[in-house]
C-alpha positions as CSV (number, residue, x, y, z in Angstrom):
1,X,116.9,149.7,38.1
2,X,120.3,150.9,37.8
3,X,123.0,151.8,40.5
4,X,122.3,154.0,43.1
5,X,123.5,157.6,42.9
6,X,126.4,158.8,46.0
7,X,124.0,161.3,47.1
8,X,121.1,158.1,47.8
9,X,124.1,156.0,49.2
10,X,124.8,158.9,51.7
11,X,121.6,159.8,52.7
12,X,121.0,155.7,53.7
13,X,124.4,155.6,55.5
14,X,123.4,159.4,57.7
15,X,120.0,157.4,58.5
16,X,121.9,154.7,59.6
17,X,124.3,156.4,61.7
18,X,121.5,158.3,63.3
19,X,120.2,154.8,64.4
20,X,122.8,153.9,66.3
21,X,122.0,157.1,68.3
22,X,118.1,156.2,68.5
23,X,117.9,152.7,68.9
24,X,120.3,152.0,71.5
25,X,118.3,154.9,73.7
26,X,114.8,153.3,73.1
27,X,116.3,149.5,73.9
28,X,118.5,151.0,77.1
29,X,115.6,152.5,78.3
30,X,114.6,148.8,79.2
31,X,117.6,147.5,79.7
32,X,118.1,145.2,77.0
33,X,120.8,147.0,75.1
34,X,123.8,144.8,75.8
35,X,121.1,141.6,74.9
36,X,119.5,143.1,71.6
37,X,122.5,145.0,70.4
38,X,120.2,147.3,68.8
39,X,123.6,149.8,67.4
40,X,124.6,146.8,65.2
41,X,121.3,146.5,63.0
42,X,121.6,149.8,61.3
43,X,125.4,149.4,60.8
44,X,125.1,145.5,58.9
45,X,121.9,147.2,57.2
46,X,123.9,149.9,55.9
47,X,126.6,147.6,54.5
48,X,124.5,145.7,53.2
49,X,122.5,148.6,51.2
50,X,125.4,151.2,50.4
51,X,128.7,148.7,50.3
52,X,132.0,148.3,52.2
53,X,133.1,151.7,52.6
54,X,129.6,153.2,54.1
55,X,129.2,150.5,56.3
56,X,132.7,150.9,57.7
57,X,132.2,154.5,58.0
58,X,128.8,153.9,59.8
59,X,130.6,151.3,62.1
60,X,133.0,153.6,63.2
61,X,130.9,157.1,63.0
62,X,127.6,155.6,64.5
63,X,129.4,154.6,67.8
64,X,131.6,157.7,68.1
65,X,128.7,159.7,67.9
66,X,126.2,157.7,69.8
67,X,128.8,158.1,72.6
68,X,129.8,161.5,72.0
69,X,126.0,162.7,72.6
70,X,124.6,160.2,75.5
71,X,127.7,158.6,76.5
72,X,126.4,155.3,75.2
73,X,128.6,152.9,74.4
74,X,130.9,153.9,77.2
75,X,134.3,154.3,76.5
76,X,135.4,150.9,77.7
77,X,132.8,149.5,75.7
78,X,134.1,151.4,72.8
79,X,137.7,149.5,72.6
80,X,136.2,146.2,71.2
81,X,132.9,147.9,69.6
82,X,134.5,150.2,67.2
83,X,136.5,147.3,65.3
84,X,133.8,144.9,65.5
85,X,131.0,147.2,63.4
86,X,133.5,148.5,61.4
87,X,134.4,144.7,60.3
88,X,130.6,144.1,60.1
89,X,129.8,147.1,57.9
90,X,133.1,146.3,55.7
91,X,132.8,142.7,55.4
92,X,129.0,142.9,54.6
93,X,128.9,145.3,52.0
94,X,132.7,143.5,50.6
95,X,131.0,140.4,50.4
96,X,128.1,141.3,49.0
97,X,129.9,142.8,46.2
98,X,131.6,139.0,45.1
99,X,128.9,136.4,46.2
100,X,126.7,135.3,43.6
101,X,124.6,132.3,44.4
102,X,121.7,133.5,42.5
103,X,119.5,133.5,45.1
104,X,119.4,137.3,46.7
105,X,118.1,135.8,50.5
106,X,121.2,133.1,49.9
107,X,123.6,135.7,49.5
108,X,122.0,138.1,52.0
109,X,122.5,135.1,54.5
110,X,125.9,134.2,53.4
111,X,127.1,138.1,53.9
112,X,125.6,138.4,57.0
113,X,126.3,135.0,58.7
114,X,129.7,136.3,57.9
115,X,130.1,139.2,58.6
116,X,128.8,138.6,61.8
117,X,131.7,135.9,62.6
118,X,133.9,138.2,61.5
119,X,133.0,141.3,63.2
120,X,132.5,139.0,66.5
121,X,136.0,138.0,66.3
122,X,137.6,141.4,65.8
123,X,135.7,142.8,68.7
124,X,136.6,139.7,70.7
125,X,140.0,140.0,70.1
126,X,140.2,143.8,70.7
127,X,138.3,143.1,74.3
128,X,140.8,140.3,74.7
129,X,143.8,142.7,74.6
130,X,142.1,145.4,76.1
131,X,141.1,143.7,79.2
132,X,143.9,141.0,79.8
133,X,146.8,144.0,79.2
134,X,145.7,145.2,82.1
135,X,144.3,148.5,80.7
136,X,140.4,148.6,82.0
137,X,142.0,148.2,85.6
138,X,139.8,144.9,85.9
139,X,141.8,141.3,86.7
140,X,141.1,138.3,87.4
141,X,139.4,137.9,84.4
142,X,140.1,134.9,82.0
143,X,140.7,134.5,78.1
144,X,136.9,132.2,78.1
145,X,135.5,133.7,80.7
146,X,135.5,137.1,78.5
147,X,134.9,135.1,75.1
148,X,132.2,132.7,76.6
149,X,130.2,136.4,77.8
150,X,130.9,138.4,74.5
151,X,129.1,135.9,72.8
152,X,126.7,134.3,74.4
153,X,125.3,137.4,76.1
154,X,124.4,139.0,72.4
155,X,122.1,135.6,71.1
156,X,119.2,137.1,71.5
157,X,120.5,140.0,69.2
158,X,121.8,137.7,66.9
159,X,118.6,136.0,66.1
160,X,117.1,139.1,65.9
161,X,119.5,140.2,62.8
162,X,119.5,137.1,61.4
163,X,115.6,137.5,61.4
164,X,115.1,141.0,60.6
165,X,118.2,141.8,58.5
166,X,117.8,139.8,55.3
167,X,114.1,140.2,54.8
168,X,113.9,144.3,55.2
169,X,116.9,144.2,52.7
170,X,114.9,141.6,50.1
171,X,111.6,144.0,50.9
172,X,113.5,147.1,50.0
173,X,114.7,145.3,46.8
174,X,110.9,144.4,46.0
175,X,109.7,148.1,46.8
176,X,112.0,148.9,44.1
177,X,113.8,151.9,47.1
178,X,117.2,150.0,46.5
179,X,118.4,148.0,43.5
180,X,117.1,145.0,42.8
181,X,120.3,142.3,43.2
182,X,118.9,139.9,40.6
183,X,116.4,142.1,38.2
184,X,114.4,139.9,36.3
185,X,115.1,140.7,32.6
186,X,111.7,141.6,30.6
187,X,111.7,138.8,27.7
């Protein structure tokens, strides 16, 4: 199966974006939408399908317009969201593109596990500066105390990617609706 076209690429990155405006409504409903982070699924999926520069997009378009319409992530929220899924979407689909293990679930895992730290770390730090400047109008608030609750509080979410993620990607790959990453080659 060869490449796929712009006009696929786009269409998967739209869908994506359109999750983080569904999905965060259906899991906020119950209250679980700081706990599941249900906005960064579609956003590391669409890295990982479409590449670096869709997944960036989608980490910076799906929050913008998630907000825009129900106001969800609120604009404090915003500050450290927007550079963490843009990191996730870049630094999936850019890692992606240069690991080669030979094993696609291997690779999957490697890009995710990754881009996970990553994008963790660039929101952390961007919640860091927004909230010890002074900015949010919130003190008394510590350098752990903020770290210790922006990453503990998302586990649950976390296991859920590192559950979900890889093996909708590798069942994708097997329906043959996105390129195979290892084609077997007919002998």
């Amino acid at each position: 199966m060869k490449k796929m076209s712009y006009v696929k690429r786009t269409c998967i990155c739209a869908v994506c974006i359109a999750l983080c405006y569904v999905l965060p409504l259906a899991f906020h409903a119950f209250g679980a939408g700081t706990v599941f982070l249900p906005m960064h699924i579609p956003v590391l999926l669409c890295g990982m399908i479409c590449g670096w520069g869709y997944g960036a997009f989608c980490g910076i378009a799906g929050p913008l317009i998630s907000h825009a319409l129900s106001g969800m992530p609120p604009a404090t929220a915003l500050v450290s969201m927007l550079p963490e899924l843009c990191v996730y979407g870049l630094a999936c689909g850019l890692l992606l593109r240069f690991i080669r293990t030979k094993s696609t679930y291997a690779d999957l895992y490697i890009a995710l596990i990754s881009a996970m730290l990553l994008g963790r770390i660039a929101g952390g730090a961007a919640r860091v500066l927004f909230y010890l400047s002074g900015a949010s109008g919130m003190t008394g608030l510590s350098f752990s105390m903020l770290a210790s609750t922006y990453f503990v509080e998302g586990l649950p979410g976390i296991a859920i990617q590192l559950l979900v993620l890889p093996t909708l990607v590798f069942t994708l790959m097997k329906a043959r609706l996105i390129p195979e990453r290892y084609p077997k080659t007919a002998d």
